[in-house]
ChimeraX commands (.cxc) that place a marker at each C-alpha (Angstrom):
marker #1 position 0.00,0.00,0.00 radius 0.5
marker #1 position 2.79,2.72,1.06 radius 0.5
marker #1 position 4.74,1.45,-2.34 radius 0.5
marker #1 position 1.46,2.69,-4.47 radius 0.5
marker #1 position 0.97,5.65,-2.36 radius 0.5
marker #1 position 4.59,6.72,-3.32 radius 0.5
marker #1 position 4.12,5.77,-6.52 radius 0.5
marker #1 position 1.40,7.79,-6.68 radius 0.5
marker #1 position 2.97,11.12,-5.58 radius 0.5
marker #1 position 5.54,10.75,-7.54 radius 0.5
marker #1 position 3.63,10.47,-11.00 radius 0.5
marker #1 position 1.13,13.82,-9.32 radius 0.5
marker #1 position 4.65,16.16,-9.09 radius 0.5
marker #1 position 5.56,14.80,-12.44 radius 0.5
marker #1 position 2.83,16.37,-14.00 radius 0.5
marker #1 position 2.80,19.65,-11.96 radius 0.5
marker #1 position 6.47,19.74,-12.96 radius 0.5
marker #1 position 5.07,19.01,-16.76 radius 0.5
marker #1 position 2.75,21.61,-16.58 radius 0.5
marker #1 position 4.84,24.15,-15.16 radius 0.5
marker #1 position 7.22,23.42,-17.99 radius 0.5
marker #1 position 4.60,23.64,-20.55 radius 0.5
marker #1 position 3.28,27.25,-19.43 radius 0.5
marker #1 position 6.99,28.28,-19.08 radius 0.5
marker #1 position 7.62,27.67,-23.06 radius 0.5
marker #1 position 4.23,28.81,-24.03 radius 0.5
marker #1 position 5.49,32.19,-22.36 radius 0.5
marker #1 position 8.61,32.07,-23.92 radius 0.5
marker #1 position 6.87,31.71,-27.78 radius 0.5
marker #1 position 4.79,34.34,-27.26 radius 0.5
marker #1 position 6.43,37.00,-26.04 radius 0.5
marker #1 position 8.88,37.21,-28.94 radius 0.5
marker #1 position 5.12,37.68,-30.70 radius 0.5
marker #1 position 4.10,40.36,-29.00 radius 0.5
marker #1 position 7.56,42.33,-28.74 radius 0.5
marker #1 position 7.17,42.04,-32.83 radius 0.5
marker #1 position 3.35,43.66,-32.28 radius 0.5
marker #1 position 4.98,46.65,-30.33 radius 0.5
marker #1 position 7.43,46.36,-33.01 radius 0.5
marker #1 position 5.10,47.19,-35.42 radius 0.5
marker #1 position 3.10,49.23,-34.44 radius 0.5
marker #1 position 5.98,51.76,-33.78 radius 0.5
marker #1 position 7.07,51.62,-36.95 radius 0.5
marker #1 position 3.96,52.63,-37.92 radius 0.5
marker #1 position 3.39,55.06,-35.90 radius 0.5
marker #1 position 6.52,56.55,-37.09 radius 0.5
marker #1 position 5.46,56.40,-40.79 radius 0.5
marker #1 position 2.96,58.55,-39.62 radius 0.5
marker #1 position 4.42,61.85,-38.25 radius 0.5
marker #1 position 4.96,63.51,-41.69 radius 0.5
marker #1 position 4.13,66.66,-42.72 radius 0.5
marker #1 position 2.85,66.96,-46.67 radius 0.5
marker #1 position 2.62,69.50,-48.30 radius 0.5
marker #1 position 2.16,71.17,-52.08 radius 0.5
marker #1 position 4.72,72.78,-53.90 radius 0.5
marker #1 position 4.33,74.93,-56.64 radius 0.5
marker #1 position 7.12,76.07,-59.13 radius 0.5
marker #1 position 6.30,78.73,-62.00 radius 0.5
marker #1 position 8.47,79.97,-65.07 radius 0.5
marker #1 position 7.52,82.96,-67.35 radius 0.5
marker #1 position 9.16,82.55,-70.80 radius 0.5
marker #1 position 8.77,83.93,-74.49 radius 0.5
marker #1 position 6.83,82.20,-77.22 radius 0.5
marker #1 position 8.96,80.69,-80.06 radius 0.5
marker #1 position 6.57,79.48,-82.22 radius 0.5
marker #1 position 3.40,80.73,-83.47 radius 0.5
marker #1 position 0.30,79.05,-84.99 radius 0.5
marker #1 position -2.09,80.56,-87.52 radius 0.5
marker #1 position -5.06,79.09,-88.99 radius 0.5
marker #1 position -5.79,80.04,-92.47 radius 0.5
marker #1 position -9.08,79.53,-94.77 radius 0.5
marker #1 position -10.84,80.61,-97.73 radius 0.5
marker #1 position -14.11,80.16,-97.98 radius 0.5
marker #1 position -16.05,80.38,-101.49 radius 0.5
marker #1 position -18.90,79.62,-103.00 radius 0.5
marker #1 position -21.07,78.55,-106.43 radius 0.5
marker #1 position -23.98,77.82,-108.42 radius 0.5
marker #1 position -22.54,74.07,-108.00 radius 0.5
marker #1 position -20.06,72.38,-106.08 radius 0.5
marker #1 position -17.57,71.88,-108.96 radius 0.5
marker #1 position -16.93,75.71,-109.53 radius 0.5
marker #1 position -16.90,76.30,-106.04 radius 0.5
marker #1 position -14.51,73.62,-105.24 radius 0.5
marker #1 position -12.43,74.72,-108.29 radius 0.5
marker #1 position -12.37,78.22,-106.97 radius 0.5
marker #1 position -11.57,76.83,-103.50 radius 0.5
marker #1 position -8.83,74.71,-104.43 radius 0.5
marker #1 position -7.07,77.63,-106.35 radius 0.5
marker #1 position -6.93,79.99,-103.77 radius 0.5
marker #1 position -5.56,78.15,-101.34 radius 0.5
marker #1 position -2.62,76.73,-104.23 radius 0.5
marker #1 position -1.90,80.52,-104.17 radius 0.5
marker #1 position -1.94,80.87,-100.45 radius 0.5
marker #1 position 0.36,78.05,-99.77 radius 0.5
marker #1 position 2.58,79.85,-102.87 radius 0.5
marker #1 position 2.69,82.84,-100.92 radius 0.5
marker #1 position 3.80,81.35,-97.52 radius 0.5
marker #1 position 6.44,79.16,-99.23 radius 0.5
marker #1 position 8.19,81.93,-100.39 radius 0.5
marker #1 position 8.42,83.12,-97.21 radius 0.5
marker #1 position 10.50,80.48,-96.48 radius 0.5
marker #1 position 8.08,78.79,-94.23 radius 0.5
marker #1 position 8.50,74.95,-94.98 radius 0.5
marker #1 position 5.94,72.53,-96.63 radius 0.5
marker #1 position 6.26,70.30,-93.37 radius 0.5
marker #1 position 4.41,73.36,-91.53 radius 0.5
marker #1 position 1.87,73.63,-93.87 radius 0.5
marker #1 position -0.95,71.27,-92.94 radius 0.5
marker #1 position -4.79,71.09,-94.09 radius 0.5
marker #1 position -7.31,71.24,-90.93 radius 0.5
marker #1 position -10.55,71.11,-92.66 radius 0.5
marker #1 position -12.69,70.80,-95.91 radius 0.5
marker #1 position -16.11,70.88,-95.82 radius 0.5
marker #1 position -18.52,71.38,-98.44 radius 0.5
marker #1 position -22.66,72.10,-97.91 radius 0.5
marker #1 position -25.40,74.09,-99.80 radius 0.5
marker #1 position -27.93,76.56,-98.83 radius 0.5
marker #1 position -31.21,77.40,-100.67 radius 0.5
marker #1 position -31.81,80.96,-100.96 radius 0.5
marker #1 position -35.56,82.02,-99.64 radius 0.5
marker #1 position -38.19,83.12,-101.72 radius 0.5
marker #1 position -41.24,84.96,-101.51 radius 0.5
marker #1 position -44.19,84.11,-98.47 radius 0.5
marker #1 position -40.83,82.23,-96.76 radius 0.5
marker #1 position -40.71,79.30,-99.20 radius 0.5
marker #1 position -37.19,78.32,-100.32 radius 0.5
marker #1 position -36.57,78.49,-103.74 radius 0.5
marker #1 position -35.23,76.34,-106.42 radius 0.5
marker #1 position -32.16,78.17,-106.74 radius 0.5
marker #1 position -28.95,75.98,-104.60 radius 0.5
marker #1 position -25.74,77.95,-103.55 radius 0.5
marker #1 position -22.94,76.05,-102.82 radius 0.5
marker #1 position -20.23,76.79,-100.04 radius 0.5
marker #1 position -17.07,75.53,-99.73 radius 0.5
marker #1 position -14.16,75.98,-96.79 radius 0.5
marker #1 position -10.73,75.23,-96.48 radius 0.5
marker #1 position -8.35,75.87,-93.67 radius 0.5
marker #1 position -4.86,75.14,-92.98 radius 0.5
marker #1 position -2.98,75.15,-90.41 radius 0.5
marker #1 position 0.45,77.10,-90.71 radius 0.5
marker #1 position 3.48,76.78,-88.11 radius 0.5
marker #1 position 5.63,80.00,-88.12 radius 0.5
marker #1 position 9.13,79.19,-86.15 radius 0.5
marker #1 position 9.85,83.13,-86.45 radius 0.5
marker #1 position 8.42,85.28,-84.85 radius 0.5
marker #1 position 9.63,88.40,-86.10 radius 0.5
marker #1 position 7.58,86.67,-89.53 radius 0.5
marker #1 position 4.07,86.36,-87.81 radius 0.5
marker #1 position 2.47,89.42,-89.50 radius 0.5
marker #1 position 4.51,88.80,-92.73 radius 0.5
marker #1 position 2.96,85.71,-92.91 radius 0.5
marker #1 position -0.66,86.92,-92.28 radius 0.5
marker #1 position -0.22,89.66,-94.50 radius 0.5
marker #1 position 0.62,87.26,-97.41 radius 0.5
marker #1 position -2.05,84.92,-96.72 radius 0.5
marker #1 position -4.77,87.55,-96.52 radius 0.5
marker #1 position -3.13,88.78,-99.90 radius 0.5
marker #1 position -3.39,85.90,-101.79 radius 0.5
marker #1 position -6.99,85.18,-100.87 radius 0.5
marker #1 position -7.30,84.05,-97.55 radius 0.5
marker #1 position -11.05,85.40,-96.16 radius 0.5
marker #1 position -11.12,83.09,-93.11 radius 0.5
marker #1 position -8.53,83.69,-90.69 radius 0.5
marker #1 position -9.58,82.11,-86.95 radius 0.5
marker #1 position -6.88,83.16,-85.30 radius 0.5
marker #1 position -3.01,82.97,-84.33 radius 0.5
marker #1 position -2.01,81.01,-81.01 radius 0.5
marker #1 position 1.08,80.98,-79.50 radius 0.5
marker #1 position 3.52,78.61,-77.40 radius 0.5
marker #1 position 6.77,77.18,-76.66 radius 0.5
marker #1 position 7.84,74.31,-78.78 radius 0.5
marker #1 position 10.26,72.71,-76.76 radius 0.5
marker #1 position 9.65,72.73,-72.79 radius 0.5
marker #1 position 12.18,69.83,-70.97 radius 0.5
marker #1 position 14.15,72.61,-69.96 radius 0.5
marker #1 position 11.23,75.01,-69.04 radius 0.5
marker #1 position 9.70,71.98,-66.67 radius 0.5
marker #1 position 13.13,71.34,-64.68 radius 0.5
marker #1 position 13.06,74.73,-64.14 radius 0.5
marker #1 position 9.83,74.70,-62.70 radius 0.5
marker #1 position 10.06,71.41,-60.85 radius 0.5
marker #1 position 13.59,72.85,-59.28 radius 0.5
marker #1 position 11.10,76.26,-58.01 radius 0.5
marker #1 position 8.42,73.84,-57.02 radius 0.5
marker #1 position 10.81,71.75,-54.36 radius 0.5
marker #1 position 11.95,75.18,-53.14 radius 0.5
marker #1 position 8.58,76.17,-52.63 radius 0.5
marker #1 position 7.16,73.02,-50.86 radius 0.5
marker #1 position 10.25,73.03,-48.76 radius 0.5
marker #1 position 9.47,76.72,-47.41 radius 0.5
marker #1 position 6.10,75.57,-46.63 radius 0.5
marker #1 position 6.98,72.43,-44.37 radius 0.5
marker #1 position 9.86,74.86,-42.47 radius 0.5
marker #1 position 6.71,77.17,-42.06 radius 0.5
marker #1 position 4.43,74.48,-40.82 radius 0.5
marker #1 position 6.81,72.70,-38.67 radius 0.5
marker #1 position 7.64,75.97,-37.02 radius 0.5
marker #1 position 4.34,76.58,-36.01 radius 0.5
marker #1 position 3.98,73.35,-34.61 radius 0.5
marker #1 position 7.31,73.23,-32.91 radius 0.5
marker #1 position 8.73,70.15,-34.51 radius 0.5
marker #1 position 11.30,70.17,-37.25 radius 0.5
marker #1 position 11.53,68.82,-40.97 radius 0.5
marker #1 position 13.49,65.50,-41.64 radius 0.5
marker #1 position 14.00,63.76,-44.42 radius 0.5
marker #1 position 11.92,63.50,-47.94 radius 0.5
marker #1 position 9.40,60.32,-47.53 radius 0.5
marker #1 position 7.67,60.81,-51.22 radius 0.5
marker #1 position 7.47,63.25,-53.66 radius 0.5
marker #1 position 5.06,63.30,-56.43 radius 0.5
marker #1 position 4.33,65.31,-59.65 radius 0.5
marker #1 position 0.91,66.19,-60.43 radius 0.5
marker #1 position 0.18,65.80,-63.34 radius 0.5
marker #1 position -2.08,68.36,-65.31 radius 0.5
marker #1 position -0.48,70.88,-66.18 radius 0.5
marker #1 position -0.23,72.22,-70.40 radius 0.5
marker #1 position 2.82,73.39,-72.79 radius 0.5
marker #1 position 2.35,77.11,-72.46 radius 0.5
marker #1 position 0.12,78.25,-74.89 radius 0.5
marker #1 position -2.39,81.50,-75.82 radius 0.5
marker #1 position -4.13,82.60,-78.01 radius 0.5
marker #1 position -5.11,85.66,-80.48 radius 0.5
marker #1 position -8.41,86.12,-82.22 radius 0.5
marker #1 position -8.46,87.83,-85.61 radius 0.5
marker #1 position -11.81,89.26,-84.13 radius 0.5
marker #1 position -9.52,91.54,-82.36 radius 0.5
marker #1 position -8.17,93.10,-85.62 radius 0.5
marker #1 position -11.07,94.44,-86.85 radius 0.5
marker #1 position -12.32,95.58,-83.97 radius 0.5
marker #1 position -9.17,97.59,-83.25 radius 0.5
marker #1 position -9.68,98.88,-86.81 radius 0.5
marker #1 position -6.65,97.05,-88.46 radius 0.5
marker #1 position -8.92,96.34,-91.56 radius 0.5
marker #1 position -7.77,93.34,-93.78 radius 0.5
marker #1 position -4.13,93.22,-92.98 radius 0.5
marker #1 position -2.84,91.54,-89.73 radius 0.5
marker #1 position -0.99,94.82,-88.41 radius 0.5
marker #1 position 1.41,94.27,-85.82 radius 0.5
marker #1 position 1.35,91.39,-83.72 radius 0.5
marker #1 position 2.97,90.60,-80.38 radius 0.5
marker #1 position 3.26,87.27,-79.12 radius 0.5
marker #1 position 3.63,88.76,-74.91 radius 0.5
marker #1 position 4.87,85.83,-72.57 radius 0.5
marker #1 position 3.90,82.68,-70.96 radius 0.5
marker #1 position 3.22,80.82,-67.87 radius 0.5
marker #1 position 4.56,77.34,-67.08 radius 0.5
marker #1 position 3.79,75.72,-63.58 radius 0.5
marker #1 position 4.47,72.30,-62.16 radius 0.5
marker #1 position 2.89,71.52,-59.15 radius 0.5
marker #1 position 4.73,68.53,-56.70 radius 0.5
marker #1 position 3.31,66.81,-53.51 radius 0.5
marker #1 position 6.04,65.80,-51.11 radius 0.5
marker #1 position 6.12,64.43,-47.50 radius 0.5
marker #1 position 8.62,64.87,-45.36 radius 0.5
marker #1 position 9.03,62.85,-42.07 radius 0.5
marker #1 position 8.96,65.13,-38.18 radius 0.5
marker #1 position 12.40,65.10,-36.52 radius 0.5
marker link #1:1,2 radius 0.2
marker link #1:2,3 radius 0.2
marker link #1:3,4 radius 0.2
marker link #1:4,5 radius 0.2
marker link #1:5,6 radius 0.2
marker link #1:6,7 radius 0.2
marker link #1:7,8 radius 0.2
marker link #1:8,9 radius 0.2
marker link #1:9,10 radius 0.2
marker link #1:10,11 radius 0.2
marker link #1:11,12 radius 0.2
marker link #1:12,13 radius 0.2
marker link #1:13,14 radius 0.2
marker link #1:14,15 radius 0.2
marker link #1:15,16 radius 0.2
marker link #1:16,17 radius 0.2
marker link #1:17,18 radius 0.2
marker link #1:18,19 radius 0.2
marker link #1:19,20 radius 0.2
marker link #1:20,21 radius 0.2
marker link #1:21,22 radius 0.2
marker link #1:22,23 radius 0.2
marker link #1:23,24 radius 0.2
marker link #1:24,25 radius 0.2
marker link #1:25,26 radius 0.2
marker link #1:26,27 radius 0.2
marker link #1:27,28 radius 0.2
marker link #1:28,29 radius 0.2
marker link #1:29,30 radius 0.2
marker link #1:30,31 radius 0.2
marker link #1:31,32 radius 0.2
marker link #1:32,33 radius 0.2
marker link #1:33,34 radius 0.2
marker link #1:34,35 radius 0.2
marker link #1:35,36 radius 0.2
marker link #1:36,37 radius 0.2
marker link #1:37,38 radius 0.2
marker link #1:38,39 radius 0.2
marker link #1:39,40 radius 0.2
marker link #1:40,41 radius 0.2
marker link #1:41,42 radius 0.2
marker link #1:42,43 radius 0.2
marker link #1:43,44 radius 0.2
marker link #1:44,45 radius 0.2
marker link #1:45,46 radius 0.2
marker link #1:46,47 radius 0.2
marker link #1:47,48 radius 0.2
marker link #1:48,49 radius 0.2
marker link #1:49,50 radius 0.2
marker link #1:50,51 radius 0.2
marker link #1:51,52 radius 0.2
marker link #1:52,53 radius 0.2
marker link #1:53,54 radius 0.2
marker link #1:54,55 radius 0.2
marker link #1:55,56 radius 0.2
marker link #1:56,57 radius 0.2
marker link #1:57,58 radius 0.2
marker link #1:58,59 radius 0.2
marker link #1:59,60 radius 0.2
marker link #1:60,61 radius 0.2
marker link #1:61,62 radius 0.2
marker link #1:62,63 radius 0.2
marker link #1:63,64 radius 0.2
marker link #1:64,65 radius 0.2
marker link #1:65,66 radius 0.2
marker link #1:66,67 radius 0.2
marker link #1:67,68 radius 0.2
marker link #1:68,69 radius 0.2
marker link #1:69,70 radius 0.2
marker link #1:70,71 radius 0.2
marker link #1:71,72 radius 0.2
marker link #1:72,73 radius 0.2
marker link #1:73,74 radius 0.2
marker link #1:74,75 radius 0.2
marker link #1:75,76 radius 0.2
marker link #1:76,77 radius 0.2
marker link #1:77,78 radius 0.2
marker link #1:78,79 radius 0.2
marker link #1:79,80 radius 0.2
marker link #1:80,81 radius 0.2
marker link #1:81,82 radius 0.2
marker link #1:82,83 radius 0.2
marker link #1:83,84 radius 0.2
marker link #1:84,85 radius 0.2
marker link #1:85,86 radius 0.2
marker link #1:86,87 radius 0.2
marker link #1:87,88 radius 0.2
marker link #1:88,89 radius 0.2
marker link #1:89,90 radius 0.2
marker link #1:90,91 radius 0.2
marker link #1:91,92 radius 0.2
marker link #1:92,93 radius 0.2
marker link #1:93,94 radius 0.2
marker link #1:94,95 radius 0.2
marker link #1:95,96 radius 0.2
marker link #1:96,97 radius 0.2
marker link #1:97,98 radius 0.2
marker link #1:98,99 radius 0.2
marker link #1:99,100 radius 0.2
marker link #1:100,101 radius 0.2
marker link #1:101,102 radius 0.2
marker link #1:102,103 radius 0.2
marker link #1:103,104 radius 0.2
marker link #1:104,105 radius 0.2
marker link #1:105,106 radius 0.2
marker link #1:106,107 radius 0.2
marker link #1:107,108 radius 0.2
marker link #1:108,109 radius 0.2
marker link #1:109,110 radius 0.2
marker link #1:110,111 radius 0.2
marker link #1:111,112 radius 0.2
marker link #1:112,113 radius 0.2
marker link #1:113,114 radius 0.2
marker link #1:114,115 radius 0.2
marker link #1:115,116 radius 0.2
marker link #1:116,117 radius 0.2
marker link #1:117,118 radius 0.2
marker link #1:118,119 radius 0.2
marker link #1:119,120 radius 0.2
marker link #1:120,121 radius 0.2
marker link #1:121,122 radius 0.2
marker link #1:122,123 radius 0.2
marker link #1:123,124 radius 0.2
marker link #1:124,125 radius 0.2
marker link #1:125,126 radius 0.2
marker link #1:126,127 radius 0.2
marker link #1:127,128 radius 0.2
marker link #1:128,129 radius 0.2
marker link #1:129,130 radius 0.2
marker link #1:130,131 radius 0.2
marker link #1:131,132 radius 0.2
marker link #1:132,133 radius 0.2
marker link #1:133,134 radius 0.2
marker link #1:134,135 radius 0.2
marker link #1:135,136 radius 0.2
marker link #1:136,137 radius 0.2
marker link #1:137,138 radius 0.2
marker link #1:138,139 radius 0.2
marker link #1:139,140 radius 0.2
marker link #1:140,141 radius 0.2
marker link #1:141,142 radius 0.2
marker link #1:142,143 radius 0.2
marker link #1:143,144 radius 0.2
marker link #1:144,145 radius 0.2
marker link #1:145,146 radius 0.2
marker link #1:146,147 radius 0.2
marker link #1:147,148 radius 0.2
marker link #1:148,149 radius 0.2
marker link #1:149,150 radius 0.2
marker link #1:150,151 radius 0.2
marker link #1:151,152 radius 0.2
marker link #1:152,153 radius 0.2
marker link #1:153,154 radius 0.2
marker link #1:154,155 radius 0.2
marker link #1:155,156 radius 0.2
marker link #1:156,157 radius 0.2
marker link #1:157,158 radius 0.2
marker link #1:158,159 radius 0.2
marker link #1:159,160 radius 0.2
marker link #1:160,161 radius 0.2
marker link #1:161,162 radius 0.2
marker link #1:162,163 radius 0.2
marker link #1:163,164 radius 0.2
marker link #1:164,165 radius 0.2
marker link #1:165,166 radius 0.2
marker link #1:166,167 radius 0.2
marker link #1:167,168 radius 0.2
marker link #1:168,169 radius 0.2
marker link #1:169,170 radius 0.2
marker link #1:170,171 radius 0.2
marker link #1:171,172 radius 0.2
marker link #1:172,173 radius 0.2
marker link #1:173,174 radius 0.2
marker link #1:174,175 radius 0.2
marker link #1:175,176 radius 0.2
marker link #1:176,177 radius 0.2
marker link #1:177,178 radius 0.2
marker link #1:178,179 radius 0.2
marker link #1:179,180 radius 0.2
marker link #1:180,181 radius 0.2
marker link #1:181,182 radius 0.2
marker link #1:182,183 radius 0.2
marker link #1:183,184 radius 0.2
marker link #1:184,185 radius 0.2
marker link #1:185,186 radius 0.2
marker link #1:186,187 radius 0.2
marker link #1:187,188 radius 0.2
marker link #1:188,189 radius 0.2
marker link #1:189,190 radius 0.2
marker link #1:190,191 radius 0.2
marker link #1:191,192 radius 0.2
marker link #1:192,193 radius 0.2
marker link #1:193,194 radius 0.2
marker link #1:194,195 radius 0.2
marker link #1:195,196 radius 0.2
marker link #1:196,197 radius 0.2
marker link #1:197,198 radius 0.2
marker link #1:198,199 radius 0.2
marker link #1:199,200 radius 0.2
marker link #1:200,201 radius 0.2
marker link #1:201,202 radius 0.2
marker link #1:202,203 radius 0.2
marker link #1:203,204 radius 0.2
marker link #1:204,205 radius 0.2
marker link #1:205,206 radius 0.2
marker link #1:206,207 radius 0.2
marker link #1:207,208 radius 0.2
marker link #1:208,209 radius 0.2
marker link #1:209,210 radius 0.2
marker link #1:210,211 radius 0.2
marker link #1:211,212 radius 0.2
marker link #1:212,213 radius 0.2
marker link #1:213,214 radius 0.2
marker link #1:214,215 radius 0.2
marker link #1:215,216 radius 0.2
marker link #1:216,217 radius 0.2
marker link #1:217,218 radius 0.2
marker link #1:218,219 radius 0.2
marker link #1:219,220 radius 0.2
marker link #1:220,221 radius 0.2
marker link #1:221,222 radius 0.2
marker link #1:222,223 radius 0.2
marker link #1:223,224 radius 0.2
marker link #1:224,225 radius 0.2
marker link #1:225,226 radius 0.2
marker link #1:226,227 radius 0.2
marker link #1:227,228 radius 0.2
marker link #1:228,229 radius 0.2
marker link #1:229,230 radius 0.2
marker link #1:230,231 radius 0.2
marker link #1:231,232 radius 0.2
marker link #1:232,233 radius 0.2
marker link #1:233,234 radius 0.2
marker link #1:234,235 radius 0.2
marker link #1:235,236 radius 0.2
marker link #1:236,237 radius 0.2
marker link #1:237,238 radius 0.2
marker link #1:238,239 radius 0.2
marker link #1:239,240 radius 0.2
marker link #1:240,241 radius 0.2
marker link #1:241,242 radius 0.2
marker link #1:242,243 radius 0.2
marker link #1:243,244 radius 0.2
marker link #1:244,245 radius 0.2
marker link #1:245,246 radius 0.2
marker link #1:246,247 radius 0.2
marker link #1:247,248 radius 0.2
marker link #1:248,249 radius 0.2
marker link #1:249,250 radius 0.2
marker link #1:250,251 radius 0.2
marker link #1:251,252 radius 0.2
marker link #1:252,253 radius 0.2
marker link #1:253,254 radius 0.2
marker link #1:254,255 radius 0.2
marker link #1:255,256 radius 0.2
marker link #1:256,257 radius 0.2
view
């Protein structure tokens, strides 16, 4: 009896010993766990204490290339004449500009559209009698723009009854961008000084920076409308191309020291 009672106790310590054991390396596994948790979640709080703000960078250049669209518009007892008519006029205008020494390459057809009208009669019936209208535009790319009114001039001369207008922009802006990028980190950079000032914590390092994107080639544009009402009359007069505005906008975070 006293052997099984020992026998007994020891097997009943065994297992508290077991157990103890057991809760011991259960502990040990998961507090590695939760020290990667805390881990965690301090890195992302950390990710958090940015500041972000929007930069904006903006260069004022000179045009260097000019735009003018050029029609003539006719019209016929049928569509052969006035297509005939139409088609000779604007050989003549294209003569013209060519020996201005603008290239063929910059001399490209927009539009060519041909409808009829009936002309009304008496009691506001139409009548019998068709009238058909023909137009024909081109568009013409001037690289100098000292020739801008030379060119309009010339057109206007050699038939042209349908000018819409001369626009005006930059034709090659990598350079014009960096420039305005290079302003626009300047910018966002006195911003985040500014706002971590006020909130008496300091800027660190750049997190992200992106471009929005958005923004045009630096363009405007000059209505032949204008002309006459300034009383230039058929020729184009003097014409000044003024300046432009180029902006790039960036988003960038920086992290809180």
């Amino acid at each position: 009896m006293k052997t099984n009672r020992i026998r007994n106790l020891v097997l009943a310590v065994s297992s508290v010993a077991l157990v103890g054991v057991l809760v011991i390396s259960q502990g040990l596994v998961a507090w590695p766990a939760a020290a990667q948790t805390t881990a965690a979640a301090t890195t992302s709080s950390d990710l958090t204490r940015t500041i972000t703000v929007v930069g904006k960078g903006t260069v004022t250049i000179k045009p260097d290339t000019a735009q003018a669209t050029l029609g003539v518009e006719t019209m016929g007892k049928n569509v052969k004449d006035a297509t005939a008519e139409s088609s000779a006029t604007m050989e003549a205008i294209i003569k013209a500009l060519t020996a201005l020494g603008i290239a063929e390459k910059d001399i490209q057809t927009s539009g060519f559209s041909v409808w009829s009208e009936r002309n009304p009669a008496v009691e506001g019936r139409l009548s019998d009698e068709v009238t058909y209208r023909v137009m024909n535009t081109v568009n013409v790319q001037v690289r100098d723009m000292d020739q801008v009114g030379a060119v309009l001039d010339a057109a206007i001369e050699a038939g042209a009854n349908a000018v819409h207008g001369v626009s005006f922009y930059v034709d090659d802006t990598d350079k014009i961008e960096s420039d305005a990028r290079a302003k626009a980190v300047v910018d966002a950079r006195a911003k985040a000084e500014e706002l971590a000032k006020l909130n008496d914590v300091k800027v660190g390092v750049v997190i992200s920076v992106s471009e929005v994107v958005g923004g045009s080639v630096p363009y405007s544009n000059f209505n032949m409308k204008d002309m006459a009402y300034a009383g230039m009359g058929g020729g184009a007069g003097p014409i000044s191309p003024g300046e432009l505005d180029m902006s790039t906008t960036l988003q960038i975070s920086y992290a809180i020291q």
